[in-house]
N, C-alpha and C positions, 0 to 999 in steps of 0.2 A: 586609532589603529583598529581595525577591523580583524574580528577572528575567525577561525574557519567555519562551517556549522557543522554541528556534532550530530552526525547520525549514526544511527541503529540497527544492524541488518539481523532480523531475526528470524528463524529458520528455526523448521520443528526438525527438519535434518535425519530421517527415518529413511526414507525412500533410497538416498545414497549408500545408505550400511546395507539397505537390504535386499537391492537387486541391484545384481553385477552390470546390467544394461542402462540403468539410469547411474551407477556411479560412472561408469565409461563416459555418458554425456558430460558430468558435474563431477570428476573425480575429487574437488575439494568440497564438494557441498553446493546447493545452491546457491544458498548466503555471502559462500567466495567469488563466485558469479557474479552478484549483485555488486559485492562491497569495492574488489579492486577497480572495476573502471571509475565508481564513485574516488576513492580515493587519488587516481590516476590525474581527476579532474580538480585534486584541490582541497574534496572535503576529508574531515577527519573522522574517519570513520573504524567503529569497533562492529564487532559478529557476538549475537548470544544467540543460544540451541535451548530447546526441549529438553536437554535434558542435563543440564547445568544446575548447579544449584539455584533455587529461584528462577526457574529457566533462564537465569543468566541476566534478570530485570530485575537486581537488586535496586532497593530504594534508592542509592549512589549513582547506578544507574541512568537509570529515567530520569532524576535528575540533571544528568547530564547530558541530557540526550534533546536534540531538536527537534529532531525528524526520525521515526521509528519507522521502518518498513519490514511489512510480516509477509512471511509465506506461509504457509500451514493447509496440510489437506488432510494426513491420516491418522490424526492422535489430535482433532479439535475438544474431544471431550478429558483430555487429560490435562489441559491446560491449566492451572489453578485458578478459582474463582476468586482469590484475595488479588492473584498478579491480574487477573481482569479488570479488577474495580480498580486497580492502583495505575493501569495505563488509561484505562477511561477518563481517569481524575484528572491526570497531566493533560491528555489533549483539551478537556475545558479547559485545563491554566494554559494552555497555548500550544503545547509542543504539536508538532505536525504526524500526520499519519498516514502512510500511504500501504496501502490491501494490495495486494497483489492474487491475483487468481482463484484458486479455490478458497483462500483466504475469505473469501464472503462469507463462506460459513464459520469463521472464525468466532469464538465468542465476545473477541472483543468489537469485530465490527457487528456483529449483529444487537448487541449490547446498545452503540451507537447510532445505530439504525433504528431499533425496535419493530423491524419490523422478522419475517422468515430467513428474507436473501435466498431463496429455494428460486430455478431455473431449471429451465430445459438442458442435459447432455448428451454428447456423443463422444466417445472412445474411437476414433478411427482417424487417420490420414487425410482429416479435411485440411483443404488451402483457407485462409486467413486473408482478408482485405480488409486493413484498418484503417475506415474514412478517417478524417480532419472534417470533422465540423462545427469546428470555431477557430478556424484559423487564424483570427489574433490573439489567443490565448494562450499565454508565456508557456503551458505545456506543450506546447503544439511549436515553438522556438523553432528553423532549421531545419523543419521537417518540408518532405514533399506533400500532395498531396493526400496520398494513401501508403501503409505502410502494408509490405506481401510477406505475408509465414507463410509457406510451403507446405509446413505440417504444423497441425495445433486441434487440439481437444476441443469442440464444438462447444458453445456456449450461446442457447437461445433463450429469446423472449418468451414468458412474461417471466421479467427478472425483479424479486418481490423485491426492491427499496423504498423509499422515498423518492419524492418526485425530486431529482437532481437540482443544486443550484443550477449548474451546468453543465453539458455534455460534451464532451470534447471529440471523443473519439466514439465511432459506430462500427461497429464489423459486420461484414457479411459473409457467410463461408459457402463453399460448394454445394453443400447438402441443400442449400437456400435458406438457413434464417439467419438470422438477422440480431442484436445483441447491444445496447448501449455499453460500450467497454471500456469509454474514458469519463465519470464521474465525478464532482466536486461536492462537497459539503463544508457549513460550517455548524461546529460543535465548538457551544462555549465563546473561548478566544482561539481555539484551536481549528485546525485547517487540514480535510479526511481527503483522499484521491484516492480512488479504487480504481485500480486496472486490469485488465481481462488477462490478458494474453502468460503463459509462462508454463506449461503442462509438463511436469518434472521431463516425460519420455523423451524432449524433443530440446532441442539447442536454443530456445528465443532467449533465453537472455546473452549468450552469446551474440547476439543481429547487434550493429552500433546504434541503429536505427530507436529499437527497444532501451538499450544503454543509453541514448539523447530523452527520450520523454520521462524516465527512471532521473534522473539528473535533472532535469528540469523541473519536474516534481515536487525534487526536494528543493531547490529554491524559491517554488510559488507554497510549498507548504511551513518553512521557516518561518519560527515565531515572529511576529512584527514586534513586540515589545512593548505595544500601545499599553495604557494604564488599567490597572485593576480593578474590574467592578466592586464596590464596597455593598456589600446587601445589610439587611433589618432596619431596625429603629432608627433612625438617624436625626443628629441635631440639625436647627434649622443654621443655613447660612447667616442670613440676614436676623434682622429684630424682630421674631416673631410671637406674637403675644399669646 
């Protein structure tokens, strides 16, 4: 019997308490955003904040958790550096991770990265065109060719990562640059997808379109279960003298 997968939706949850035009957008948070269509679709999903105890990523927790997805833009340095190392540790033992937005500079993907994650922005009413370029790639599920945001906070190149396992999705916006926006990684046994698009001021995660590759996500990022690496010294199998 198969059970549902347990994910995560975490939110630093600042930006709704404290401007009345972004909670208008998100009046539950953007986390609620995120969590109900996931759960609409099946999965079993909990919400943890900033500013919960533990931000809400009790050891119990992470433990229980498949698939973690963060948003976080204006309080990344308040994050605790114990709950860093302690999410870090679960996606090597497997559990899935998926970044959303300003999240790059999160300290836990950056952590995962090692690298800056530092990019080009822009603050304005840029239009969003988000390729499909890997259109058989189970995040890309159901989708057309390109997905259109209307309005969305500019995000260009050179965006410091790691050179991607794979790239899923490319944006391009009005201003003219250009952005890798849908990214894979594996860390450990665990499985990272950073996604561009979501600027508190504007409705994207509200689009069904953004709710399909968020969903998808979490299914290509769900632990696989495969066996444990055992490291050190190790006895030999066979008769060895």
């Amino acid at each position: 019997m198969s059970t549902a997968t347990r994910v995560t939706v975490w939110n630093e949850y600042r930006h709704e308490k404290l401007h009345a035009e972004i909670k208008e957008v998100y009046p539950e948070g953007i986390h609620q955003a995120i969590a109900k269509p996931l759960a609409d679709k099946g999965f079993a999903v909990r919400t943890a904040t900033l500013d919960e105890p533990s931000h809400g990523l009790t050891d119990d927790v992470l433990e229980s958790t498949d698939v973690l997805i963060w948003w976080g833009h204006m309080a990344h340095h308040e994050v605790d550096d114990a709950i860093v190392e302690k999410v870090v540790a679960r996606v090597w033992d497997g559990m899935g991770l998926i970044v959303l937005h300003s999240g790059h500079f999160s300290k836990v993907f950056k952590r995962l990265m090692g690298t800056s994650c530092d990019l080009k922005w822009r603050e304005a009413n840029d239009s969003e065109r988000l390729w499909v370029v890997d259109p058989g790639h189970p995040i890309a599920s159901g989708l057309g060719e390109y997905i259109e945001l209307a309005n969305e906070e500019m995000y260009g190149e050179h965006f410091d990562i790691p050179t991607p396992d794979e790239i899923v999705f490319v944006s391009w916006f009005t201003g003219g640059e250009v952005f890798r926006s849908g990214c894979t990684y594996h860390r450990g046994r665990g499985r990272v997808f950073y996604f561009r698009p979501g600027h508190e001021s504007f409705p994207t995660y509200h689009q069904a379109d953004i709710q399909k590759v968020i969903a998808n996500a979490v299914n290509w990022a769900s632990p696989n279960h495969g066996p444990k690496p055992v490291y050190g010294n190790a006895k030999p199998l066979e008769g060895v003298k």
